[in-house]
SERO-4910 file (N, C-alpha, C, O; in steps of 0.05 Angstrom, whole numbers):
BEGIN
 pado doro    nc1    nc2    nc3   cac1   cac2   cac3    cc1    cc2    cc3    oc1    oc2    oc3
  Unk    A   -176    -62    231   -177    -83    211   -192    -73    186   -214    -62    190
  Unk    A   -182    -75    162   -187    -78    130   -198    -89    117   -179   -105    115
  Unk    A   -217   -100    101   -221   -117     78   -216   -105     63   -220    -81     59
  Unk    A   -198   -129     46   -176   -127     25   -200   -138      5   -216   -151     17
  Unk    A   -205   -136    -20   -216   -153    -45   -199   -150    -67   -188   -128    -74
  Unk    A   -196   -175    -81   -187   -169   -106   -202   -178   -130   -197   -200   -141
  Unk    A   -219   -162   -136   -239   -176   -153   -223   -173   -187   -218   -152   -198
  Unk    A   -216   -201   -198   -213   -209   -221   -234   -223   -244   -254   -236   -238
  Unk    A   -228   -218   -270   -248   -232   -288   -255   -256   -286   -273   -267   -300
  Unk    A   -241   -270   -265   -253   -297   -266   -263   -307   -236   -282   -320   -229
  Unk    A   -234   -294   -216   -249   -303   -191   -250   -277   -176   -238   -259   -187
  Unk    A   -265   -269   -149   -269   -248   -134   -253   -268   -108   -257   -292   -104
  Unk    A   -234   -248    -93   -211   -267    -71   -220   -237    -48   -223   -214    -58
  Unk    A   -222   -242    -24   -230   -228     -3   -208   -236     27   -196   -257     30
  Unk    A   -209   -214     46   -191   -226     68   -184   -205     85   -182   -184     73
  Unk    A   -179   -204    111   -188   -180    129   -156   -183    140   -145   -200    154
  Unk    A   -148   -158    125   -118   -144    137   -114   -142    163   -128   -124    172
  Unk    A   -101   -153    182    -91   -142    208    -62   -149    216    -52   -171    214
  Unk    A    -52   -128    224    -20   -120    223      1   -138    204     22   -150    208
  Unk    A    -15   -132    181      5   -139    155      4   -164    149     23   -176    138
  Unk    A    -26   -179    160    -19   -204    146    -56   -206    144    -73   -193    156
  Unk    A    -58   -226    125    -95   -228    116    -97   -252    130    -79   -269    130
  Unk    A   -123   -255    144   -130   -269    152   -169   -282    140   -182   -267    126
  Unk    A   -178   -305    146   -207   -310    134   -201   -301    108   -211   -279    102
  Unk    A   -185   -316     88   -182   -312     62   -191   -325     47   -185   -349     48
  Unk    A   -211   -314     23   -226   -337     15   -233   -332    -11   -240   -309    -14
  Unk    A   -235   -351    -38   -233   -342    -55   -267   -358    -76   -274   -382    -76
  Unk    A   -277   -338    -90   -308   -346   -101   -302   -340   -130   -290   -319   -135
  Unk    A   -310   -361   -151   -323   -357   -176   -335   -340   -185   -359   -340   -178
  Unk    A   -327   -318   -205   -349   -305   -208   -361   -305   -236   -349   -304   -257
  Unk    A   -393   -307   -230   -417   -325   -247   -428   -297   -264   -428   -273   -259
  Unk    A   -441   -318   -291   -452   -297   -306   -442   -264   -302   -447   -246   -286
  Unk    A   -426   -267   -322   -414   -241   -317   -428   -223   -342   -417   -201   -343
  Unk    A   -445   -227   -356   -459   -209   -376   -478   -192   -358   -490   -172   -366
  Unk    A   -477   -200   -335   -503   -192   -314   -485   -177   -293   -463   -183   -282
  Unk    A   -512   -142   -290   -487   -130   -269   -504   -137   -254   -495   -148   -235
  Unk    A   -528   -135   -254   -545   -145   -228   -536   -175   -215   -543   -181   -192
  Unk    A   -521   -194   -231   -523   -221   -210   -491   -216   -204   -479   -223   -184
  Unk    A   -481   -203   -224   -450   -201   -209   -449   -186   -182   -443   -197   -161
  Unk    A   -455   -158   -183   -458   -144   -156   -467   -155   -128   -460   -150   -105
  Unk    A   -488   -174   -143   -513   -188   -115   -487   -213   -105   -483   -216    -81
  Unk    A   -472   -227   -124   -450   -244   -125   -422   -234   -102   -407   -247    -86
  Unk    A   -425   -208   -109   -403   -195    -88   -415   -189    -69   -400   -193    -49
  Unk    A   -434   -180    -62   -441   -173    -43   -451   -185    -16   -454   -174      6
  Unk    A   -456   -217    -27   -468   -237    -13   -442   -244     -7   -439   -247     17
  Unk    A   -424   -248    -18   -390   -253    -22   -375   -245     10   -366   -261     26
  Unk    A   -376   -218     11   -370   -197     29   -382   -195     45   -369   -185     63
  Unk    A   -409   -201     52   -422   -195     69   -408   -213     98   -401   -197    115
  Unk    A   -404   -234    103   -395   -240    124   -365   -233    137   -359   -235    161
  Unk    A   -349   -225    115   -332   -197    128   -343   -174    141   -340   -167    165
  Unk    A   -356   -164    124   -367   -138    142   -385   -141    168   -395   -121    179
  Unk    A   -389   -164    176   -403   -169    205   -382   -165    222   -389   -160    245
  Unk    A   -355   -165    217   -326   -171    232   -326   -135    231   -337   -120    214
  Unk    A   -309   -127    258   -302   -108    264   -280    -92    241   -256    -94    242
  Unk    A   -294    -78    223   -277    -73    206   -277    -45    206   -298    -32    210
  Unk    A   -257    -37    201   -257      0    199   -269      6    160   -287     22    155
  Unk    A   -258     -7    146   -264     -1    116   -265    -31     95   -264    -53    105
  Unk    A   -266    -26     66   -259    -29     48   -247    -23     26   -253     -6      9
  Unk    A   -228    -39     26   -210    -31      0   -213    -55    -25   -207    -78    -21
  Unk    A   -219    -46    -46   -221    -59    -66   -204    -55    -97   -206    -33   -109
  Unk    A   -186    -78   -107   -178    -74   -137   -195    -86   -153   -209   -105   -146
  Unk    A   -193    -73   -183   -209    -77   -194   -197    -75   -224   -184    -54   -229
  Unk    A   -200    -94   -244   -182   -101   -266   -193    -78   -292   -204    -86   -313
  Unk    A   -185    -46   -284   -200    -37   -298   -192      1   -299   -177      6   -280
  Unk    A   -197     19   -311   -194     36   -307   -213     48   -279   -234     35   -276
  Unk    A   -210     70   -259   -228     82   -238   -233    109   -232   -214    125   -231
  Unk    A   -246    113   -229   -246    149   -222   -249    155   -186   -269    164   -175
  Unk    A   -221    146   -174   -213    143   -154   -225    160   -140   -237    145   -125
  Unk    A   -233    186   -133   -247    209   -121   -278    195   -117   -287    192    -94
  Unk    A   -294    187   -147   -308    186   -135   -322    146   -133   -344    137   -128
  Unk    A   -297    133   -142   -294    103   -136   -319     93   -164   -338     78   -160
  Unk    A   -315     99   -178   -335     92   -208   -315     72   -222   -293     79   -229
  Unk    A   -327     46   -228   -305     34   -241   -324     34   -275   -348     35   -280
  Unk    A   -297     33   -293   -306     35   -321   -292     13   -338   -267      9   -339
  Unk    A   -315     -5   -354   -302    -17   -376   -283    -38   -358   -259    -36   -357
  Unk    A   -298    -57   -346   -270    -69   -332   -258    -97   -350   -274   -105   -367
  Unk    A   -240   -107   -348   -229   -125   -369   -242   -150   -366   -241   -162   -344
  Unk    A   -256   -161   -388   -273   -187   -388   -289   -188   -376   -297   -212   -374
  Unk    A   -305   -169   -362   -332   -171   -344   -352   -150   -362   -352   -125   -363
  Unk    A   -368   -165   -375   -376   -141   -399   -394   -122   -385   -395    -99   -393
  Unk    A   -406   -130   -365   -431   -112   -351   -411    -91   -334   -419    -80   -313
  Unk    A   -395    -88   -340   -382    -64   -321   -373    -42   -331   -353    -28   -324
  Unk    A   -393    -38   -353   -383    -15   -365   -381     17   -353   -363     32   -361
  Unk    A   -401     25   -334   -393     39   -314   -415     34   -288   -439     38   -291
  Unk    A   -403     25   -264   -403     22   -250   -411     42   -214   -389     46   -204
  Unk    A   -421     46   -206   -418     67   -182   -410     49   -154   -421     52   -132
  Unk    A   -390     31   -160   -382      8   -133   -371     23   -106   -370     13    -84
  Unk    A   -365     42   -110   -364     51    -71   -393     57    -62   -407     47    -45
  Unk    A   -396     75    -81   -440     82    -76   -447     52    -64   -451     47    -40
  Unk    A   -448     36    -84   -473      9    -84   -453     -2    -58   -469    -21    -56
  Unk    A   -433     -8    -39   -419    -16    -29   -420     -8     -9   -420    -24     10
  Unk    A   -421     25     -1   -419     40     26   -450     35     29   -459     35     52
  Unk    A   -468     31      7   -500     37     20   -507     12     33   -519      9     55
  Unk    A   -494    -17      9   -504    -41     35   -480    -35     58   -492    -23     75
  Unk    A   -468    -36     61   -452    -43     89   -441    -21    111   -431    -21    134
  Unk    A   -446     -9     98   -442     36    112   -417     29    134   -413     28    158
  Unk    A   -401     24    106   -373     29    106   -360     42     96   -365     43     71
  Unk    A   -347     52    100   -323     81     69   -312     54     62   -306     34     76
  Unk    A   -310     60     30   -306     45      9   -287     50     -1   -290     74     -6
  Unk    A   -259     41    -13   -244     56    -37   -234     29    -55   -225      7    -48
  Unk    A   -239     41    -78   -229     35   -110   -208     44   -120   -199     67   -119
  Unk    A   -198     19   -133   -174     35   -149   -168      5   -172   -183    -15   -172
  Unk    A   -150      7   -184   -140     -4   -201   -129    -33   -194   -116    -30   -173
  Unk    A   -128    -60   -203   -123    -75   -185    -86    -80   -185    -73    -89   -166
  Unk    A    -76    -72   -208    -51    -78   -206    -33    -49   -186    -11    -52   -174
  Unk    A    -43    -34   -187    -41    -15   -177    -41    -25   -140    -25    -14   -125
  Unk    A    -60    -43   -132    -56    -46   -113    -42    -65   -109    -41    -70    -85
  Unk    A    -27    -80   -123    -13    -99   -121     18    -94   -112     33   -106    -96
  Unk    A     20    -68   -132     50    -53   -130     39    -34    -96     58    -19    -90
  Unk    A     21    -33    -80     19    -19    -69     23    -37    -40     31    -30    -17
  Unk    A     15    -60    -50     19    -86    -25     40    -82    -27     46    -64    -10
  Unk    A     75    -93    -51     93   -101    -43    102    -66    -30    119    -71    -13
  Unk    A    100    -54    -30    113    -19    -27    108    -24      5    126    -14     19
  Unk    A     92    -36     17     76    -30     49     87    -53     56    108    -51     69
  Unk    A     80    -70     52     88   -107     66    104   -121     52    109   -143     62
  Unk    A    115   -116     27    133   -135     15    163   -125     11    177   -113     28
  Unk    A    170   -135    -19    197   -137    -25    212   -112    -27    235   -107    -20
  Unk    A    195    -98    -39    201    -62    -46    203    -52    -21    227    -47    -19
  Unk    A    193    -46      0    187    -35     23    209     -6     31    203     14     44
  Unk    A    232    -12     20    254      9     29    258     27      4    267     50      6
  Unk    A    251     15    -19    252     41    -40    235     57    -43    214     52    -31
  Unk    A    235     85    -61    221    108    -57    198    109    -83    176    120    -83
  Unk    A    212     93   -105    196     95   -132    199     70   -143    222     65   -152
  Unk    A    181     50   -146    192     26   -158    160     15   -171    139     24   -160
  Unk    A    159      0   -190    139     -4   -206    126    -35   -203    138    -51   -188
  Unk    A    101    -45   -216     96    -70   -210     80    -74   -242     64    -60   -253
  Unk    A     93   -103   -252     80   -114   -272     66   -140   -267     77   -157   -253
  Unk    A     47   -142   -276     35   -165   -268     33   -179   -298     37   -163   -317
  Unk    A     27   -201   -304     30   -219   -330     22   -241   -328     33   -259   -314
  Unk    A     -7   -245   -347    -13   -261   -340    -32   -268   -373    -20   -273   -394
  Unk    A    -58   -266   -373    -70   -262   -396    -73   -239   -414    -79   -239   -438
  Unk    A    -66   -216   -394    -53   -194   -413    -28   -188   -391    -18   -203   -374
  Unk    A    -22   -152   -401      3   -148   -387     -6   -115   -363    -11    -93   -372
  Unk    A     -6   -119   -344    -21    -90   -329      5    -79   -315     27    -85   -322
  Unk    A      0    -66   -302     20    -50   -289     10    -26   -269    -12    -15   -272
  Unk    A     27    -21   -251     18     -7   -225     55      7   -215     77     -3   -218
  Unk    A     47     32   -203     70     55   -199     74     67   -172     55     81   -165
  Unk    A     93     65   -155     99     81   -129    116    100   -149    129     94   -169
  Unk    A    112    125   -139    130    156   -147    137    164   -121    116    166   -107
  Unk    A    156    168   -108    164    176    -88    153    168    -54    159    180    -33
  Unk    A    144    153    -57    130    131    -44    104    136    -37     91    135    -16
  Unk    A     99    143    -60     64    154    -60     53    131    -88     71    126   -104
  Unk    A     28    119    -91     21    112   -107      3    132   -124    -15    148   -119
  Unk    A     21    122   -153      3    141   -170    -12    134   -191     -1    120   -209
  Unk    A    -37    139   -194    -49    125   -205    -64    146   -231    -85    141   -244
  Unk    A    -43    171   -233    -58    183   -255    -82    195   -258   -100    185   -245
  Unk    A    -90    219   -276   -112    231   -282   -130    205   -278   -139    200   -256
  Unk    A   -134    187   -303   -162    162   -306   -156    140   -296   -171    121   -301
  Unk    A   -134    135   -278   -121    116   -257   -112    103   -281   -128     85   -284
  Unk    A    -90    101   -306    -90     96   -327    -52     99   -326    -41     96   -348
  Unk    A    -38    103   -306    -17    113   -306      7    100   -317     -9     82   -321
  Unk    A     31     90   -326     43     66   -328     32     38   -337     39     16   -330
  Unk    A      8     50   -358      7     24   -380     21     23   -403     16     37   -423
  Unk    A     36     10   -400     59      6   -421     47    -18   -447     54    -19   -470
  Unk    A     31    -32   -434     22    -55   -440      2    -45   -470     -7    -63   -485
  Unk    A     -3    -26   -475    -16     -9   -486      3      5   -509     -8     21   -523
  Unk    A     33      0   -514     43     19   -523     54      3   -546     68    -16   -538
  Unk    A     52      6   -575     60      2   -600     86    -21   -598    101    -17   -578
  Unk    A     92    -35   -609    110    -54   -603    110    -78   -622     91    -92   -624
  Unk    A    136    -82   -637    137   -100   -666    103    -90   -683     96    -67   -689
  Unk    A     84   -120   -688     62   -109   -702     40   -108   -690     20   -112   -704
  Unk    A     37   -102   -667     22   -103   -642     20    -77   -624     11    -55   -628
  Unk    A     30    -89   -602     28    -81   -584     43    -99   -552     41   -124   -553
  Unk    A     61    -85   -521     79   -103   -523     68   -126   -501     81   -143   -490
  Unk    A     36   -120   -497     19   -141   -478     15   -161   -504     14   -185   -498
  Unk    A     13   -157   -522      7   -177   -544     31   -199   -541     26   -224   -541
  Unk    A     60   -186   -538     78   -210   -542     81   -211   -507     79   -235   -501
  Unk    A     85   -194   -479     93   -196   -463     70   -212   -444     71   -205   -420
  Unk    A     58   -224   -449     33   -243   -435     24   -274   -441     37   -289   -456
  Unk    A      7   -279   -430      8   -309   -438     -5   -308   -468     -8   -329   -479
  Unk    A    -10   -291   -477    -23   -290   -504      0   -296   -533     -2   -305   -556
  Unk    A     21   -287   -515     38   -299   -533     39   -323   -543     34   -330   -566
  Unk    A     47   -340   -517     50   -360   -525     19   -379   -539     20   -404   -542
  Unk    A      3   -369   -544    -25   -380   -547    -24   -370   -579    -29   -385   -598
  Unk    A    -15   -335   -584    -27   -338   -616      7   -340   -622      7   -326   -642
  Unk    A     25   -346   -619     50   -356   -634     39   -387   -634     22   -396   -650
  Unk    A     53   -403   -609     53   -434   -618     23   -447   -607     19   -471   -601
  Unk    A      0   -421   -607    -19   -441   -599    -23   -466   -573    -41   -482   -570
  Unk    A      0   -462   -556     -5   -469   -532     -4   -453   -514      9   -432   -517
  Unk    A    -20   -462   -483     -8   -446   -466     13   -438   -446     23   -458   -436
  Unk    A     21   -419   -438     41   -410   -419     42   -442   -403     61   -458   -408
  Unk    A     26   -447   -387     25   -471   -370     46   -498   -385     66   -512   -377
  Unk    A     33   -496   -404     46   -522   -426     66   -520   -437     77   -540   -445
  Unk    A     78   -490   -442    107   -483   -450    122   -486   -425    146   -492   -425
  Unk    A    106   -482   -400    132   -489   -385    129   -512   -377    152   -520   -383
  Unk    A    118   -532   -367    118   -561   -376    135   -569   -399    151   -586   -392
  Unk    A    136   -564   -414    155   -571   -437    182   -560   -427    199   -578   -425
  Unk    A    192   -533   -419    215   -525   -412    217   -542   -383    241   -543   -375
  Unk    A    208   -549   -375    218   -555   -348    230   -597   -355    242   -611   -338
  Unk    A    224   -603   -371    224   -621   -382    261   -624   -397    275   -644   -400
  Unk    A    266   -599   -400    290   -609   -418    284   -599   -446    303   -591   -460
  Unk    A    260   -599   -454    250   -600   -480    259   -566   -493    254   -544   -483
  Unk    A    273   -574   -518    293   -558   -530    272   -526   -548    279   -503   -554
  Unk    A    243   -541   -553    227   -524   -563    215   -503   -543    209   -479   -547
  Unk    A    211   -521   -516    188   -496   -492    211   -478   -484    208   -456   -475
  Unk    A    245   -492   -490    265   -473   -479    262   -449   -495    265   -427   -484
  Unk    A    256   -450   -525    264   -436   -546    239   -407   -534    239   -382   -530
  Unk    A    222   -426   -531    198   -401   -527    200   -381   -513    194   -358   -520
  Unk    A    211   -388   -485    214   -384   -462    246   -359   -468    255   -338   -459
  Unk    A    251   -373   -484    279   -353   -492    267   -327   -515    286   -313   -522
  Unk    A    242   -318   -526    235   -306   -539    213   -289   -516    208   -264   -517
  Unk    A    202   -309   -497    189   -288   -492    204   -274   -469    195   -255   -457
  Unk    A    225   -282   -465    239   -270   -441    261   -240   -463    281   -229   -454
  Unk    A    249   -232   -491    264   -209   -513    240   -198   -499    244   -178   -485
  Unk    A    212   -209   -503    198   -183   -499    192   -175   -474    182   -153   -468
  Unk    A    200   -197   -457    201   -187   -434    220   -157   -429    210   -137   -420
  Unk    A    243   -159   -436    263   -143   -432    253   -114   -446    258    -93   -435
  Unk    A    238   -118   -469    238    -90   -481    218    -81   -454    225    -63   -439
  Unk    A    189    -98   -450    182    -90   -430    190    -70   -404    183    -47   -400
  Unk    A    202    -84   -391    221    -70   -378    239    -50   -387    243    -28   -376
  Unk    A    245    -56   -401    263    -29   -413    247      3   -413    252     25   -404
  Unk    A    219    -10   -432    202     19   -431    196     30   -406    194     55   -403
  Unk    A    192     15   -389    189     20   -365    212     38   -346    207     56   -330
  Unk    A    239     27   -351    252     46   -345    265     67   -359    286     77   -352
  Unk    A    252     73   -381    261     91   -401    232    114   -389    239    137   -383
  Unk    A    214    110   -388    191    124   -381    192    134   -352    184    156   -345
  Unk    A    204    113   -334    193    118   -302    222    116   -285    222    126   -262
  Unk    A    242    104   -294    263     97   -281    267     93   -253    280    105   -236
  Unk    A    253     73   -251    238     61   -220    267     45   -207    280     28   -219
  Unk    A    271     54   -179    293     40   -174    293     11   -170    313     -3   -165
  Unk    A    263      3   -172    257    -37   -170    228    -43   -177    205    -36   -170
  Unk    A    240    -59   -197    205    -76   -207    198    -93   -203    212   -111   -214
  Unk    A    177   -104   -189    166   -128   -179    142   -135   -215    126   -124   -230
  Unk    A    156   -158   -209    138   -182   -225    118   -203   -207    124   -215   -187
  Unk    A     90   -201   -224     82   -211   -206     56   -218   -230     58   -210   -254
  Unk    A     28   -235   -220     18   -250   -235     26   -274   -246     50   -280   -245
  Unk    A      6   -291   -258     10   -317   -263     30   -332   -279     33   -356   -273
  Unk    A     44   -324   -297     66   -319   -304    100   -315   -293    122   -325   -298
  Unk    A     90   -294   -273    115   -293   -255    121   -315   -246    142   -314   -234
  Unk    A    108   -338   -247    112   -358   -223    133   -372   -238    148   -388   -227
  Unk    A    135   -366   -271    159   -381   -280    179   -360   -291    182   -359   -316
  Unk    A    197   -341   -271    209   -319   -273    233   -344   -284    247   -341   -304
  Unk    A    235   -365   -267    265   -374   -273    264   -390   -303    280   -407   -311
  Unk    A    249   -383   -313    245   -398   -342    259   -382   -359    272   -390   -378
  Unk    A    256   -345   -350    259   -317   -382    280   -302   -362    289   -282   -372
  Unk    A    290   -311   -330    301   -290   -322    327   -284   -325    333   -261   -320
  Unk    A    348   -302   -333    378   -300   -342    371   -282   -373    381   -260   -376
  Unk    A    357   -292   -389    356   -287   -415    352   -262   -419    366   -246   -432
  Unk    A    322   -258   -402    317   -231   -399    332   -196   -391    331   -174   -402
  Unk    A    346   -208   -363    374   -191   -359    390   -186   -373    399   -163   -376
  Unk    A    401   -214   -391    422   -208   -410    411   -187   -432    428   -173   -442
  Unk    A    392   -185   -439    375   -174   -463    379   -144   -445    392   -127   -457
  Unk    A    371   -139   -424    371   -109   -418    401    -96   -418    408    -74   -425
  Unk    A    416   -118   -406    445   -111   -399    458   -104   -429    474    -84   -429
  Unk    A    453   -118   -457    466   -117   -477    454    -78   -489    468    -62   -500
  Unk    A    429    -75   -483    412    -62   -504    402    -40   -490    392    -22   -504
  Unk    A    402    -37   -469    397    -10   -458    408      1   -460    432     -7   -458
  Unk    A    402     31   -466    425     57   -467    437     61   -451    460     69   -454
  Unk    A    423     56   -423    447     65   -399    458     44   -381    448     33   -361
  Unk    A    479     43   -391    487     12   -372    482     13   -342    474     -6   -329
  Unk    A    486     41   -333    495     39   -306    471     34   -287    467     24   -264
  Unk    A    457     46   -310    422     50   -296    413     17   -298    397      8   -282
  Unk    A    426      0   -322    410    -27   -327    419    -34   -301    402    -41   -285
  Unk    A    454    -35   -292    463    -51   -278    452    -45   -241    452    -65   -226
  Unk    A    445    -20   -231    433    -17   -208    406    -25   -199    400    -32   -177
  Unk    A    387    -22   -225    357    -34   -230    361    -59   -217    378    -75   -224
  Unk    A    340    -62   -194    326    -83   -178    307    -97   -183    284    -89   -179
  Unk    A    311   -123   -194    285   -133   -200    271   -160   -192    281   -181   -201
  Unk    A    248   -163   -174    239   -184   -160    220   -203   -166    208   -200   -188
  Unk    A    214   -221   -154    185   -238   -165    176   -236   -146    191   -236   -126
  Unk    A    144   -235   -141    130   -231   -125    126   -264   -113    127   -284   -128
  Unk    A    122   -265    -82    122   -286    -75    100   -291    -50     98   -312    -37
  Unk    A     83   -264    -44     67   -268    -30     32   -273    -51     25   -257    -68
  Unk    A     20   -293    -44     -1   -297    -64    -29   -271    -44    -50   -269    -56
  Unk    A    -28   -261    -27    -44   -246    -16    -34   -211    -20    -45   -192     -9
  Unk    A    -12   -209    -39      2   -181    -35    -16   -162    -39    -17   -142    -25
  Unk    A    -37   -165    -63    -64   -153    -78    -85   -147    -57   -102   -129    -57
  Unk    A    -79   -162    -43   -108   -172    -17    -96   -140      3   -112   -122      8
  Unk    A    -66   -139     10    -57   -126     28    -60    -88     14    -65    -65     22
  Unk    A    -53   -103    -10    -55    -68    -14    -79    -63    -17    -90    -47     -2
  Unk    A    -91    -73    -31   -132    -56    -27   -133    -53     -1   -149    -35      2
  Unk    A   -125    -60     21   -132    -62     53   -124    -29     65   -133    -14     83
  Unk    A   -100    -25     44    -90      5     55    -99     29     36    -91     52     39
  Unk    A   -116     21     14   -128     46     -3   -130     72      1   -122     91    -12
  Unk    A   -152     68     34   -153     85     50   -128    102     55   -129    126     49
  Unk    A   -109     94     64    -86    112     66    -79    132     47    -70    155     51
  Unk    A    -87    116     17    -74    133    -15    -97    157    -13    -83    176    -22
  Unk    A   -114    165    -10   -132    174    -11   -129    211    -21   -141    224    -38
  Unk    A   -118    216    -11   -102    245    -12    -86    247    -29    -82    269    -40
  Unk    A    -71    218    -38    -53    217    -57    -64    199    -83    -51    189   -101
  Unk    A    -90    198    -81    -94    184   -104   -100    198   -139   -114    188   -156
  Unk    A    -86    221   -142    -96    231   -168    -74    256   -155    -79    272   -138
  Unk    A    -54    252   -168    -34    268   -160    -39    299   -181    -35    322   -176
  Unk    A    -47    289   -200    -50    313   -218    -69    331   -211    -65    355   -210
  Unk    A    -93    320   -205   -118    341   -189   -112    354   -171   -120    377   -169
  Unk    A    -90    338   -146    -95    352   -126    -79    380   -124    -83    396   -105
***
């Protein structure tokens, strides 16, 4: 047995892997985040009654770049005190457990690859979308997570007058019409001719999204996944049609597999198997 964590900017979610399903899953607030001393003491008091349970390790994601070898997280997104971090160190010393870090979307694409939807393909990618846009990569059914675990951020890459997490996230809809994702689809689910309209724009940038993605990685299936995904059927006709019209390679648009994530613990499952990536975590070093 595993502990899985998925520590996010807002909540820290915990849960002890055994044969592919989490069990004692439980999810904490996380307080004063200017502070690494009350955040850490926050996780750790957090976790601690996992680690009394017969556990072989920890596996933890983390919303942020990592230096997987030696589990240092840096600069993590919206948690300002995390600018660099030594979380397997401070982690193996309270609970003298082997520890591993990595990227949290990264483990997300690494849950569906092991226990989910992907499971039979060899290279397939994972976007998550939500308040920004992240992303995580199986290469041959290895996870890769790159020289600075930095690998397949697309979300990062020049796009209209931005950038394409600027339009491909809930941010869109917040600095276009000033509401949020939640309330645009409330409105679309309604009938209402304006949340449709939205929902039909952001399902363009959805598509280029994807597009870069298989122009860069040509992954035989992409799981969508994050808070956002949960309204795939709002951008997902629109969105296909957009790749089917506009991609260079038809044949490649028309074989591309693409899913919504539907397990809310998938994140939980892949930090649980980190341990496994371990050999394979920094494909370029090794």
């Amino acid at each position: 047995m595993t502990i899985g964590v998925d520590l996010g900017a807002t909540n820290v979610r915990a849960g002890i892997e055994q044969n592919g399903l989490i069990t004692r899953g439980s999810t904490a607030t996380l307080y004063n985040k200017e502070s690494l001393d009350s955040t850490l003491t926050q996780l750790i008091e957090f976790l601690r009654p996992y680690a009394k349970e017969p556990v072989e390790s920890i596996g933890i994601g983390v919303p942020s770049v990592v230096d997987v070898e030696k589990g240092v997280v840096y600069n993590a997104v919206n948690i300002p005190s995390w600018t660099e971090v030594a979380l397997r160190d401070i982690l193996e010393e309270e609970f003298n457990l082997p520890v591993y870090v990595n990227n949290d979307v990264n483990c997300f694409i690494l849950g569906e690859h092991r226990f989910g939807l992907v499971s039979r393909y060899r290279s397939v990618a994972g976007i998550c979308i939500g308040t920004g846009l992240g992303t995580g990569l199986i290469i041959n059914n290895e996870l890769y997570s790159g020289y600075n675990c930095g690998a397949g951020e697309i979300g990062h890459l020049p796009y209209r007058d931005h950038n394409l997490e600027y339009y491909a996230s809930g941010n869109f809809f917040e600095s276009t019409y000033g509401i949020t994702a939640m309330e645009a689809s409330l409105l679309a689910g309604k009938g209402d001719r304006a949340g449709n309209g939205m929902w039909g724009e952001f399902a363009e940038h959805m598509a280029y999204t994807l597009m870069t993605m298989m122009y860069t990685y040509d992954p035989e299936a992409i799981v969508l996944g994050g808070s956002l995904a949960k309204a795939y059927p709002l951008f997902e006709k629109k969105m296909k049609a957009v790749i089917a019209e506009r991609f260079a390679y038809p044949e490649s648009a028309r074989r591309l597999k693409i899913y919504q994530s539907v397990n809310d613990n998938i994140s939980l499952l892949g930090a649980s198997v980190l341990a496994q990536t371990v050999r394979h975590s920094n494909v370029i070093n090794s």
